[in-house]
KEKOL-601334 format. One record per atom (N, C-alpha, C, O): x, y, z; residue in one letter. Coordinates in steps of 0.05 Angstrom, whole numbers, plus 32768, in hexadecimal, padded with zeros to 4 digits. Example, Ala and Ser with C-alpha at 12.3 -4.5 7.8 and 13.67 -1.06 7.14 Angstrom:
<nodes>
81087F8E809Ca
80F67FA6809Ca
81087FBE809Ca
811D7FBE80A9a
81017FD3808Es
81117FEB808Fs
81028001809Ds
810C801780A1s
</nodes>
This chain:
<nodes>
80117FE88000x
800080008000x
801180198000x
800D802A7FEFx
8024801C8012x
8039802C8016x
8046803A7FF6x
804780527FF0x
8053801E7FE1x
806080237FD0x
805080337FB7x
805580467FA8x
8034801E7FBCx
8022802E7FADx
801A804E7FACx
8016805B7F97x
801A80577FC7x
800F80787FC9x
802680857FC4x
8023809B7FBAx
8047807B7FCAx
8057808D7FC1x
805C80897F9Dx
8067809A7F8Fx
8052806C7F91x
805580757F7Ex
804480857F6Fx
804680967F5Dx
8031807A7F7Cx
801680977F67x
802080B07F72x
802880BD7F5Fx
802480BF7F8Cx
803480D87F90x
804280DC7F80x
803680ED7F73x
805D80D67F72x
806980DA7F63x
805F80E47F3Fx
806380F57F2Ex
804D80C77F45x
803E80CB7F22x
802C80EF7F23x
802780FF7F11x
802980F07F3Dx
801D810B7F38x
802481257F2Ex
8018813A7F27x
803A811C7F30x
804F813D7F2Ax
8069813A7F12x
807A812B7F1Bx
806E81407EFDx
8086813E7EEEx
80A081497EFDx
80A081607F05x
80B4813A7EFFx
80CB814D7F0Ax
80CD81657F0Bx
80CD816F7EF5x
80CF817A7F23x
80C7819A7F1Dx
80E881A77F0Fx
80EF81BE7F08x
80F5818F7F0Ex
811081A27EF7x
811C81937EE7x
812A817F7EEDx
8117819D7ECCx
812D81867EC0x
814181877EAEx
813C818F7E97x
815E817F7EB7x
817A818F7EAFx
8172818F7E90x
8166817C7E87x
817B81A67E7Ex
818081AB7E5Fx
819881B57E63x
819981BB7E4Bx
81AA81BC7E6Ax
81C181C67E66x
81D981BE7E77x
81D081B27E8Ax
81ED81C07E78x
820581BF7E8Bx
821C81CE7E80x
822481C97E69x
822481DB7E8Cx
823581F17E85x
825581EB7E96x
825A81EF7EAEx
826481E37E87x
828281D17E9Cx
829381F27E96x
829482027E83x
82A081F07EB5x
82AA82087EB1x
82CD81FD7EBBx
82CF81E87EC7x
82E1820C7EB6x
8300820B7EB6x
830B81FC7ECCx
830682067EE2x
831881E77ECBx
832A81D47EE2x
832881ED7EFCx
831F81E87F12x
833382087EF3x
834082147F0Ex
833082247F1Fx
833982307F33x
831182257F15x
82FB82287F21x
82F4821B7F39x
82E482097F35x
82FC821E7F50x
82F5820E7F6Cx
82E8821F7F7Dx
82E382377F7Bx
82E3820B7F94x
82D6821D7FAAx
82BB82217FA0x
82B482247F89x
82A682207FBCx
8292822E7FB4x
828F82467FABx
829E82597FABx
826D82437F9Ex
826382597F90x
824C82697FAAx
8241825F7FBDx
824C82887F9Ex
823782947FB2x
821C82977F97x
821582877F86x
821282B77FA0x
820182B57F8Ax
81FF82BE7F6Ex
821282CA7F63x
81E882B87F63x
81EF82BB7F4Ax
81DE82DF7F41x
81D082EC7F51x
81E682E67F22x
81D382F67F29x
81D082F97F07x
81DD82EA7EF8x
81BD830E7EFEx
81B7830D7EDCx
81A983237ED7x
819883307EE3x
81B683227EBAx
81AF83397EA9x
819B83287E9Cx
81A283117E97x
817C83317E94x
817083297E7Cx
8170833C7E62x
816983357E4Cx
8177834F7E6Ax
817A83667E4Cx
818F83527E37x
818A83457E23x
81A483557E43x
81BC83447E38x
81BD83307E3Ax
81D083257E2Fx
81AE83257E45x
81B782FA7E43x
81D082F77E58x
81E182E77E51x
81D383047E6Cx
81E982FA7E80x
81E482F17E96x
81D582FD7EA5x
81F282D87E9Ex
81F382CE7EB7x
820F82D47EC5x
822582D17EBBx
820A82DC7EDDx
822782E07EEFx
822F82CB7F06x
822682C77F1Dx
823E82C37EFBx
824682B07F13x
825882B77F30x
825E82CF7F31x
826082AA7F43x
826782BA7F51x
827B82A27F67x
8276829C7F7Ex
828F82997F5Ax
829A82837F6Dx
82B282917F75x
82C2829F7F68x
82AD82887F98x
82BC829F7FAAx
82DC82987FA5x
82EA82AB7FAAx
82E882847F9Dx
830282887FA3x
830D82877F8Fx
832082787F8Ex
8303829B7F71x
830682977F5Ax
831582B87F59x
832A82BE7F4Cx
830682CB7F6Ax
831482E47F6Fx
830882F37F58x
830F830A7F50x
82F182E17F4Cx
82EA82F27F37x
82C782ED7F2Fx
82BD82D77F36x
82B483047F1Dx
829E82FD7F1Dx
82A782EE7EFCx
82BB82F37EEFx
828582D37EF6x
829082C57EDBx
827182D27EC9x
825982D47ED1x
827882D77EB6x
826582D97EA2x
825A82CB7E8Ax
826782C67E76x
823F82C67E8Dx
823A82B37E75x
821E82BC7E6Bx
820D82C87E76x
822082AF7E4Dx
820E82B27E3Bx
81F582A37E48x
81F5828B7E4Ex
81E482B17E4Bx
81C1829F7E54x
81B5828D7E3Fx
81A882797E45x
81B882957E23x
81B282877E10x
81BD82767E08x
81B182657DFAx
81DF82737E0Fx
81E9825A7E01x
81FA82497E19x
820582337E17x
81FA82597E2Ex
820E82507E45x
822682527E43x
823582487E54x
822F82637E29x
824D82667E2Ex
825782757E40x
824B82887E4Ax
8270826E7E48x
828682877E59x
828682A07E42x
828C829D7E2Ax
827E82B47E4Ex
828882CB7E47x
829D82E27E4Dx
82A682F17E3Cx
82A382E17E64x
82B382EF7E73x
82B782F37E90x
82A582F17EA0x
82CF82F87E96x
82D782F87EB6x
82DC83157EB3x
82E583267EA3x
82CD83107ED0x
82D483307ED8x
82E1832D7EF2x
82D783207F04x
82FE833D7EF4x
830C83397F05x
830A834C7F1Bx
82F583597F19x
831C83547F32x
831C83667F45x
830A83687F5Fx
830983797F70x
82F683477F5Ax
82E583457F72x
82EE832E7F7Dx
82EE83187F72x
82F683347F94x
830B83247FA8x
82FC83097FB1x
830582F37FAEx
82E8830D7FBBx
82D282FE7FC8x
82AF83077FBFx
829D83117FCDx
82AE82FF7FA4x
829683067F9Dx
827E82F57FA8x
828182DD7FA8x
826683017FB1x
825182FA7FC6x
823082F87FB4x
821F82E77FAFx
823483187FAEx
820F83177FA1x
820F83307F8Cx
821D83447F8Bx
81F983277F7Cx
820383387F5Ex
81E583437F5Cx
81CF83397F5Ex
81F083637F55x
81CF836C7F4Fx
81DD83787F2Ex
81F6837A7F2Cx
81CD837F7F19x
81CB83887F01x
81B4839D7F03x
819D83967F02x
81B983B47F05x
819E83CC7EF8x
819E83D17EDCx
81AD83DF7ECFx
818A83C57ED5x
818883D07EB1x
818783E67EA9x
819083ED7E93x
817B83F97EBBx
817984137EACx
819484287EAFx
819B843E7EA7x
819E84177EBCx
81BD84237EC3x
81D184177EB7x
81E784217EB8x
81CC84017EACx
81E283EF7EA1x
81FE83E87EB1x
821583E57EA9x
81F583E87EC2x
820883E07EE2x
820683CB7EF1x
81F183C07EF7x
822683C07EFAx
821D83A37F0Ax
822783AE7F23x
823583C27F24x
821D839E7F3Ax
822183AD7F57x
822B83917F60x
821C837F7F59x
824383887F6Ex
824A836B7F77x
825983787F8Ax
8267838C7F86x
825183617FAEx
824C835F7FC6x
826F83537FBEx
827483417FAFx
828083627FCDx
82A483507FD9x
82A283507FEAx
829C83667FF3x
82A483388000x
82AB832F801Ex
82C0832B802Bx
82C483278043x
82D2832C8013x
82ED8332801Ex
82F383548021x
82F7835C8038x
82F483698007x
82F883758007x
82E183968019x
82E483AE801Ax
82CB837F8025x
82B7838A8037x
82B083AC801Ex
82B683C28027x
82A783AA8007x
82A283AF7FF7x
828583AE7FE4x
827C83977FE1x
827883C07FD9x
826483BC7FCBx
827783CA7FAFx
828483DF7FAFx
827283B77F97x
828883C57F86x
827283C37F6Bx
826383B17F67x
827683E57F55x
826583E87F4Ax
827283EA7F28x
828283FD7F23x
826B83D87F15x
827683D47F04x
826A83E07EE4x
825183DF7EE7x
826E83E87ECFx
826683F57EC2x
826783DA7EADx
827983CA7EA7x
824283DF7EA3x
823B83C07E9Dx
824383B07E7Cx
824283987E76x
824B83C77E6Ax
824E83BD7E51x
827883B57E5Ax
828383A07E55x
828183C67E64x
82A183B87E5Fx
82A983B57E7Ex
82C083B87E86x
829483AD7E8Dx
829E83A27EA9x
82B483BE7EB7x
82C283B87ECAx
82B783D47EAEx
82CC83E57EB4x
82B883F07ED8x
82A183F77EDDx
82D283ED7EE7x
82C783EE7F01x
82C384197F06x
82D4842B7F04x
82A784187F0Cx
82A384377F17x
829A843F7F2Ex
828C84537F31x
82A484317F3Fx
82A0843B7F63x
82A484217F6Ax
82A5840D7F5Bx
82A984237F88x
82AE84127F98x
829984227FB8x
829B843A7FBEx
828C84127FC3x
827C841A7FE0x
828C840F7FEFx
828F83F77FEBx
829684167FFDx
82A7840E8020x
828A83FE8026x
82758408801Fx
828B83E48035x
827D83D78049x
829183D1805Ax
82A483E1805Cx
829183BF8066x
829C83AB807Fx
82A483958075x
829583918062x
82B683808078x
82BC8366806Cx
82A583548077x
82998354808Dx
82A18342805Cx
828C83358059x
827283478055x
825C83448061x
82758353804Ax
825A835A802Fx
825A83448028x
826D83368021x
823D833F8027x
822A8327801Fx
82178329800Dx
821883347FF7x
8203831C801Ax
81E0831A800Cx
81DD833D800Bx
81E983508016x
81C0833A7FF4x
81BB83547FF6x
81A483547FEBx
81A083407FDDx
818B83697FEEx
8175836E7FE3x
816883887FE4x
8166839A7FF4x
815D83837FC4x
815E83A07FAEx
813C83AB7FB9x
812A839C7FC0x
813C83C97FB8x
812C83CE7FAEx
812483E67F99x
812B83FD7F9Ax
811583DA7F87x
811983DF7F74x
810D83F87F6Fx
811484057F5Bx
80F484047F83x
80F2841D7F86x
80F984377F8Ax
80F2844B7F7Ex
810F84337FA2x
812084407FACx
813E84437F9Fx
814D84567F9Ex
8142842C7F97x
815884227F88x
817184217F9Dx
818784297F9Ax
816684147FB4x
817D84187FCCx
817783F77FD1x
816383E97FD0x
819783F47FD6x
819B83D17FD8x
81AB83CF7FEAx
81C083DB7FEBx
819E83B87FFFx
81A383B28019x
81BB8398801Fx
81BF83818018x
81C383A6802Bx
81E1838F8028x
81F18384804Bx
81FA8393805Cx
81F08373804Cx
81FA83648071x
821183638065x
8217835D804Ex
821D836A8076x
823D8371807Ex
82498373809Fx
823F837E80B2x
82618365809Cx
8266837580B9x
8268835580D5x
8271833F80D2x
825F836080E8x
825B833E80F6x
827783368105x
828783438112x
827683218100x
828783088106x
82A3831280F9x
82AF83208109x
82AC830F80E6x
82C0831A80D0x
82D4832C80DEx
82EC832A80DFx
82BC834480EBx
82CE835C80F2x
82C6835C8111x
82C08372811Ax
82C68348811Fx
82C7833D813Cx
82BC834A8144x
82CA835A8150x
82A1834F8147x
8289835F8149x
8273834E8151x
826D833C8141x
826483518168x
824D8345816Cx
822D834A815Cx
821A833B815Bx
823183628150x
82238368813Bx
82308372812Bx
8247837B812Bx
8213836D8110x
821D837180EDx
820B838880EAx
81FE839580FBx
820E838C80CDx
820B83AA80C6x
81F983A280ABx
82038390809Dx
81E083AE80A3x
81CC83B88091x
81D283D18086x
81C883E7808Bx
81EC83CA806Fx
81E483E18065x
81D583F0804Bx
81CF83E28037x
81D0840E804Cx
81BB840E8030x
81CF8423801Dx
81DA84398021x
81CF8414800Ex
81DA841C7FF9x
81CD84307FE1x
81BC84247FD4x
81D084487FD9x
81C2844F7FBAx
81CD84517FAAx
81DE84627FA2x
81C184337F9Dx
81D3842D7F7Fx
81D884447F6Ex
81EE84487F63x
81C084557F6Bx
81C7846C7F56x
81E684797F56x
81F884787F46x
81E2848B7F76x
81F884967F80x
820784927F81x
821884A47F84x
820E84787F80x
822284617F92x
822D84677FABx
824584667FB0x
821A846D7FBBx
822C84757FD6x
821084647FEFx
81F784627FEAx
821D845D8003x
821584518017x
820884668026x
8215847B8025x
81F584688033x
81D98473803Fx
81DB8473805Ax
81DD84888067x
81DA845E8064x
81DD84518089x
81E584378083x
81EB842C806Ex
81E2842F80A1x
81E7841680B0x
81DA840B80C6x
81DE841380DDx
81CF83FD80C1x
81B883EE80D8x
81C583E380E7x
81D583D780DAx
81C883DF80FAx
81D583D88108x
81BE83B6811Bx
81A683B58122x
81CD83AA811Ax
81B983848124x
81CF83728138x
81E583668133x
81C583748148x
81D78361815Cx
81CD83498153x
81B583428153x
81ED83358147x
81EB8322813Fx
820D831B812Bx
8218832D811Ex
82168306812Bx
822E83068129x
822A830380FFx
8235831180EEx
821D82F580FDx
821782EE80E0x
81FD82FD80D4x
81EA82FE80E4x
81FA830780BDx
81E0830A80B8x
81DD82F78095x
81F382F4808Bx
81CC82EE8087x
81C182E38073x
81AE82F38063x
81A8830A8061x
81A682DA8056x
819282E68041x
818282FA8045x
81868307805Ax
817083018036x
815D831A8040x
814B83168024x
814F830A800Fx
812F832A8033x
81148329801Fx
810983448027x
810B834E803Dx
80FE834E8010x
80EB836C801Cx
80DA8366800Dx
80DA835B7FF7x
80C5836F801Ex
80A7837A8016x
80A883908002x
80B883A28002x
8093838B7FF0x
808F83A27FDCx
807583B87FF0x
807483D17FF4x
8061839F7FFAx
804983B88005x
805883C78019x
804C83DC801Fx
806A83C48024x
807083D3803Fx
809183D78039x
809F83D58025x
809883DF8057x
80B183E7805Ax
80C083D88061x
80D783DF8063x
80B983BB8069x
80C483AC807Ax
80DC83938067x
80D783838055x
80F183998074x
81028381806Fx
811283688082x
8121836F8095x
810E834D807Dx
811983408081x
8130832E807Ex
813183218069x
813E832B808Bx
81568324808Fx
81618311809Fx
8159831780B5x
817082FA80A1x
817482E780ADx
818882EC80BDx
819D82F780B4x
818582E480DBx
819B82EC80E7x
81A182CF80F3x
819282C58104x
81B782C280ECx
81C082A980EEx
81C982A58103x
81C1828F810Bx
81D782AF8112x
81E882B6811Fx
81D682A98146x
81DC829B815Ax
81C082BB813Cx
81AA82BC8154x
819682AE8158x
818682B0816Bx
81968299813Ex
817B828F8131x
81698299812Ex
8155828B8130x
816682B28129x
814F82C08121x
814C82CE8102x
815C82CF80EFx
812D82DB8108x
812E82EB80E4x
812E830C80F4x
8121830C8109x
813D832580EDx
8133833A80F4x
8129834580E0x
8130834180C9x
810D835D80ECx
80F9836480DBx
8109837F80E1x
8114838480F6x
8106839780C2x
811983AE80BDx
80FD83BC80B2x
80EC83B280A3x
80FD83D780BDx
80F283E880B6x
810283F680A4x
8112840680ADx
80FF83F1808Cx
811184018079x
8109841F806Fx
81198429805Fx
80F284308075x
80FC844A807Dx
80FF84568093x
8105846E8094x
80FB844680A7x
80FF845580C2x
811F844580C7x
8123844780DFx
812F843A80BEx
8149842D80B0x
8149842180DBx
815A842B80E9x
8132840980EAx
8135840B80FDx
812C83ED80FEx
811B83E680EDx
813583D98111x
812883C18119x
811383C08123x
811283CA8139x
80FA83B68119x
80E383AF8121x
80E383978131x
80D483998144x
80F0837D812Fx
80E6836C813Fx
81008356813Fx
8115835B8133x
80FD8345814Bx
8113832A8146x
8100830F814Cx
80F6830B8161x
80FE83018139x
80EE82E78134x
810182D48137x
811682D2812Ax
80F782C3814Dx
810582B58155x
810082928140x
80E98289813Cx
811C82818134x
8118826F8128x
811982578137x
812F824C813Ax
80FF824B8142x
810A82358153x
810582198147x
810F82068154x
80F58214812Ex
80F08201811Dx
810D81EC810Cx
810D81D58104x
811C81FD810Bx
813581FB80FAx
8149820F8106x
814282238111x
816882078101x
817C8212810Cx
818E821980F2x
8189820A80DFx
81A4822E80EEx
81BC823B80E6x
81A1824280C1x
81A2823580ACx
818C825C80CAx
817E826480B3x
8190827780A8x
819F828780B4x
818C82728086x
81A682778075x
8190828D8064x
819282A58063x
817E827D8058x
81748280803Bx
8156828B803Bx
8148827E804Bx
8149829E802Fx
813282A38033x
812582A88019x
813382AA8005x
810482A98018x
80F682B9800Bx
80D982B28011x
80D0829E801Cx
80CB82C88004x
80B982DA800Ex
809C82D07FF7x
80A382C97FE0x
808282CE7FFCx
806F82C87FF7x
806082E4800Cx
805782E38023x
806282FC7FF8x
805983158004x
8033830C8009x
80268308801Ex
802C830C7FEEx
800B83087FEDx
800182EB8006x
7FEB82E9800Fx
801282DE800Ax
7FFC82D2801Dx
800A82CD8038x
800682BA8047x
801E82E3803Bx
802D82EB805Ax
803882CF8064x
803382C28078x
804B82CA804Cx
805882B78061x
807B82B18052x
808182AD803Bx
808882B18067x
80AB82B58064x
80B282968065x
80A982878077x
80C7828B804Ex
80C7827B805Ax
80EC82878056x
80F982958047x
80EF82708076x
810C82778075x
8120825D8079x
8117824F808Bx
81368253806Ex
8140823B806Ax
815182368078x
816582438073x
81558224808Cx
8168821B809Fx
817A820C8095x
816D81FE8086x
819682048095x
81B181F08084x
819F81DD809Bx
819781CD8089x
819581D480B0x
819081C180CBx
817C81B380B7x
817081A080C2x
817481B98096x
815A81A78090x
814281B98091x
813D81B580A9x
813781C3808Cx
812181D68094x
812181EB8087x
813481F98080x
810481EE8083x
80FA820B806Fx
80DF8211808Bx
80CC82028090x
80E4822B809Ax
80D9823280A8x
80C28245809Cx
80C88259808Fx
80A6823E80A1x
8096824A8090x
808A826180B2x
8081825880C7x
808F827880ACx
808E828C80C1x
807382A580B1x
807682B0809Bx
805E82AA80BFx
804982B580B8x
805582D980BAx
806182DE80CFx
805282EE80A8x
8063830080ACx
804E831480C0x
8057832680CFx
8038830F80BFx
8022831F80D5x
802A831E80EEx
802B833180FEx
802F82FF80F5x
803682FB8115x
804782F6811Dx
804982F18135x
806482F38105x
807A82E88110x
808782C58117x
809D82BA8117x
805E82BB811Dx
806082A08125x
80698293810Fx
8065829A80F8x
8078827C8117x
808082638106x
806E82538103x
806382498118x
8064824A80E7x
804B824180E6x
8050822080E0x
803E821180E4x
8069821780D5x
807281FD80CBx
808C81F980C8x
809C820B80C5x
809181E480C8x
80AF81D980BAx
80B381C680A4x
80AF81AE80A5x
80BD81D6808Dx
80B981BD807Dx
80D181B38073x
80DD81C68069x
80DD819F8071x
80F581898072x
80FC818A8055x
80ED81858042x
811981928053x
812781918039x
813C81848042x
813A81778056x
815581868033x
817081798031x
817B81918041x
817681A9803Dx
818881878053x
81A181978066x
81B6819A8053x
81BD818B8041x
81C081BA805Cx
81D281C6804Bx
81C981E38039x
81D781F2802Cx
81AC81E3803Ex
819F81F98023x
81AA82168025x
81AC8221803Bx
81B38227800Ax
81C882428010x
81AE824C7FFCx
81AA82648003x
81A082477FEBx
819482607FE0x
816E82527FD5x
8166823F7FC9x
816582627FDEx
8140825C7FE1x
8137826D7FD0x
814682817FCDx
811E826C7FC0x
810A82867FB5x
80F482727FAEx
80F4825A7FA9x
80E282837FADx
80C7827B7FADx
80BD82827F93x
80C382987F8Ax
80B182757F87x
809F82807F67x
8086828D7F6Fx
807D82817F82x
807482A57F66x
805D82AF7F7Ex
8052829A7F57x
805082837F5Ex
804E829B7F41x
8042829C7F32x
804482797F27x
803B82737F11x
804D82697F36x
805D82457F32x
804B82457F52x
803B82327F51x
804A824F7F64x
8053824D7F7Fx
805C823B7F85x
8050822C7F94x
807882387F7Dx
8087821E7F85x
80A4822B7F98x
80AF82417F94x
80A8821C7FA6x
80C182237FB7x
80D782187FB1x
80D881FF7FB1x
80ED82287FAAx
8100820F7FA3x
811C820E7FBAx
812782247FB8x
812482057FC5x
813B82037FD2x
815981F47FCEx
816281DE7FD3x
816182097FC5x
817E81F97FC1x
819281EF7FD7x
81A081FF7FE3x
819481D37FDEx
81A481C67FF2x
81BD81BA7FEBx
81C681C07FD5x
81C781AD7FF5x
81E5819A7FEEx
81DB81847FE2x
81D081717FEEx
81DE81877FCEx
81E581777FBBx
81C381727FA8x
81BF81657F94x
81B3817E7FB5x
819181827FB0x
818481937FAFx
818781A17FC2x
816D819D7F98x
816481AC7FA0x
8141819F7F9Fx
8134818E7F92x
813C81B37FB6x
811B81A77FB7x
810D81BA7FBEx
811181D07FC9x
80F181AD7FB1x
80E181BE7F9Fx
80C681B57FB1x
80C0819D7FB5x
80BA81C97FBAx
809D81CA7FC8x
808481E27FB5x
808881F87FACx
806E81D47FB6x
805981DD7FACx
804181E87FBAx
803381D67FC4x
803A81FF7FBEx
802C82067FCFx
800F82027FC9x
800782087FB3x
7FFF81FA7FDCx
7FE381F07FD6x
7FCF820C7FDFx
7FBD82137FD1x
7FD5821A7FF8x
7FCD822B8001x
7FDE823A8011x
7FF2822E8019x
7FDC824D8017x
7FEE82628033x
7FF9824D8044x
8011824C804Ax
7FE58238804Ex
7FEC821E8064x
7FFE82028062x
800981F38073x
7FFB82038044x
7FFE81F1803Cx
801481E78026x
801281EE800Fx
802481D9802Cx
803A81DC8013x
803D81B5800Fx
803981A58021x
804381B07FF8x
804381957FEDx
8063818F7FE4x
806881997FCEx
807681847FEFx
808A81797FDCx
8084816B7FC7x
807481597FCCx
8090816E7FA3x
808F81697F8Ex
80AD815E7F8Cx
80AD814B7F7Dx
80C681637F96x
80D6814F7F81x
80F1815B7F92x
80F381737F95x
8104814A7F9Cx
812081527FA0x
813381587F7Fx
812A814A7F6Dx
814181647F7Ax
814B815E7F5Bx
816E81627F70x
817581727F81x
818081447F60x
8195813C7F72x
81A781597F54x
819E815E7F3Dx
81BE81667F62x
81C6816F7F58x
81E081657F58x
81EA81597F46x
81ED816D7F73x
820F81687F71x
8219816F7F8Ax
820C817F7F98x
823281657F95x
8231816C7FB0x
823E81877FB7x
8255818C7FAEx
823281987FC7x
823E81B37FCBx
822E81C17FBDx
823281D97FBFx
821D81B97FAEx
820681D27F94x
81F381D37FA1x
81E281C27FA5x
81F681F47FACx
81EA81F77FC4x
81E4821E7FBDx
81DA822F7FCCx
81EC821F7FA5x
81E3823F7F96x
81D482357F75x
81D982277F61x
81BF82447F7Ex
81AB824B7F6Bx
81A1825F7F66x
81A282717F77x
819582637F4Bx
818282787F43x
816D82707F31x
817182637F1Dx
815282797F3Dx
813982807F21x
813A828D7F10x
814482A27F18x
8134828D7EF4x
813782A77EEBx
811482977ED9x
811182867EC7x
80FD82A87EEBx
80E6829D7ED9x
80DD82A47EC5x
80C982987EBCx
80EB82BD7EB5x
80E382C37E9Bx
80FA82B47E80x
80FC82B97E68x
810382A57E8Ex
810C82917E77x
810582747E83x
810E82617E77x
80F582707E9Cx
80EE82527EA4x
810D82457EA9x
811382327E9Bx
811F824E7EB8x
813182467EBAx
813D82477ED9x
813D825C7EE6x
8148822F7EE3x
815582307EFDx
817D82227EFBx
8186820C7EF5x
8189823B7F03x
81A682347EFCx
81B282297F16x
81AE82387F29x
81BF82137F1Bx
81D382057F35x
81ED82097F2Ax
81F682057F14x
81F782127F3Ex
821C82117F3Cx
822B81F77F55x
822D81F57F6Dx
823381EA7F3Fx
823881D17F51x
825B81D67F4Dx
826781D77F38x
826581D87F68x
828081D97F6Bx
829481C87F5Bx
828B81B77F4Cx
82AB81CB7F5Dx
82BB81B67F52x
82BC81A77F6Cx
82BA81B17F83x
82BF81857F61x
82BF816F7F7Ax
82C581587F6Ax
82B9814C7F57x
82E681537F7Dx
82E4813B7F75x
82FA813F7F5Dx
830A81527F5Bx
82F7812D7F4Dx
82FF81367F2Ax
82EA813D7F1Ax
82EC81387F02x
82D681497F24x
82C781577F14x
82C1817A7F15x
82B681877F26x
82CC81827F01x
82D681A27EFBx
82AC81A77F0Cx
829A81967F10x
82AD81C67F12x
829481DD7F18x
828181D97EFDx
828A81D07EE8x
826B81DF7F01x
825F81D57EF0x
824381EF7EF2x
823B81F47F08x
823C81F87EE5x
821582067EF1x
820B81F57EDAx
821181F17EC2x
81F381E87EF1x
81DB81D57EDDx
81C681E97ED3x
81C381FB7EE3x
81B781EA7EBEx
81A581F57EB3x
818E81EA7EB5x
818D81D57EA8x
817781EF7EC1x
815B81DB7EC3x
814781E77EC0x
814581FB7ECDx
813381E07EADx
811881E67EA3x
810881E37EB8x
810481CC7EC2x
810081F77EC1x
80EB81F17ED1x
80D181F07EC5x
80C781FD7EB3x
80C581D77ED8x
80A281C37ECBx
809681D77EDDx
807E81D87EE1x
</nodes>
């Protein structure tokens, strides 16, 4: 009876990804990768493997290497503004937000942060992008939020969060409010981003060391991803933790589809894929085994496409898989 219901479960759903591409990249490519980031005007993907000392560029349409862009020590997280034709990439060594001029990569500002500039999140109204820095690194019991204006290129403030590490982050479009993972404490802190002030600290007790987040604004609910196994589904009205739902230990990068409503979570060596039935309710559809250490991803849903960067391991050179998303 048993074999039976998981095999009809299965028959219910087609694999939610299925590799078309593999893109093998240079023997001397090691070390993990952080995130990725992209141009759709131009067809570029940016890669971002930290002990390469450099960002990698590739064609979206055919997967080729296009170009290295050098001078980023410890590259972290990549934003692209189109109407500026500018790339903005997070250095954690060089505690740096560094601002690049987008047709010949020729570097035009540099932002002072704190070592370990990290994660970051845009908004695209204001055009001010939020960046954790600071922490642990620079022997500091708290890290630093800072806001950056891409236009200007000059840094704004500094939020200041007791907490040795901070992570991912998500903002609200209806409101002011941003979230942010503070690892360190196991919690999420809630940021009033024009009163530039902490609203709250949500405590994570479902799951431990939360890395990875995102946001399902319309039906108020955060989910946030623990490496301990766990996608903490946290209601954004009350703060309360409403569920735990079980992935592969190890997960570094999460996002949610609002228009698929599918969740996808990238873990070690897996990524897995949940389907939401209602606000309450979420269905696992399919682990997809990737590679061990491919543990950075990106959606990009106007080409139906999800990219993995699977490290070099082993005798097998770095690799980013290409997958159609069903």
């Amino acid at each position: 009876m048993f074999l039976l219901a998981a095999v009809s479960a299965m028959c219910q759903h087609p694999p939610p990804l299925k590799l078309v591409q593999t893109i093998s990249l240079p023997a001397n490519i090691k070390g993990h990768f952080d995130h990725f980031g992209v141009d759709l005007k131009h067809h570029r993907l940016f890669a971002t493997p930290e002990e390469f000392h450099a960002v990698l560029v590739f064609d979206l349409t055919t997967g080729k290497f296009s170009h290295t862009i050098p001078g980023i020590a410890r590259p972290h997280a990549i934003l692209y503004r189109e109407d500026l034709n500018r790339i903005y990439v997070t250095d954690g060594t060089d505690g740096a937000l560094k601002i690049l001029e987008g047709d010949t990569y020729a570097p035009l500002a540099s932002v002072k942060l704190l070592a370990d500039a990290d994660s970051i999140g845009y908004d695209p109204v204001t055009h001010y992008l939020y960046i954790d820095n600071g922490g642990g690194d620079v022997h500091e019991t708290y890290s630093m939020l800072s806001i950056v204006d891409t236009t200007a290129a000059k840094k704004l403030a500094d939020i200041k969060i007791d907490g040795e590490t901070l992570e991912a982050m998500a903002l609200e479009t209806a409101s002011s409010k941003l979230y942010v993972n503070n690892r360190k404490r196991n919690q999420v802190s809630v940021i009033d981003r024009n009163r530039r002030t902490l609203l709250a600290s949500w405590s994570v007790t479902k799951g431990t060391d939360n890395v990875a987040m995102a946001l399902d604004e319309a039906d108020h609910r955060l989910f946030v991803a623990c490496r301990s196994g766990q996608v903490v589904v946290i209601d954004t009205e009350t703060g309360q933790e409403m569920q735990a739902l079980p992935i592969t230990k190890g997960v570094d990068d999460m996002v949610y589809n609002r228009a698929s409503q599918r969740l996808y979570a990238a873990c070690d060596g897996t990524v897995d894929v949940y389907k939401q039935i209602d606000a309450g309710h979420y269905e696992s559809i399919g682990k997809v085994i990737t590679g061990p250490g491919a543990k950075t991803a990106l959606l990009v849903p106007e080409l139906k496409r999800y990219f993995v960067a699977t490290p070099q391991h082993g005798n097998e050179d770095a690799r980013i898989l290409v997958y159609a998303v069903q």
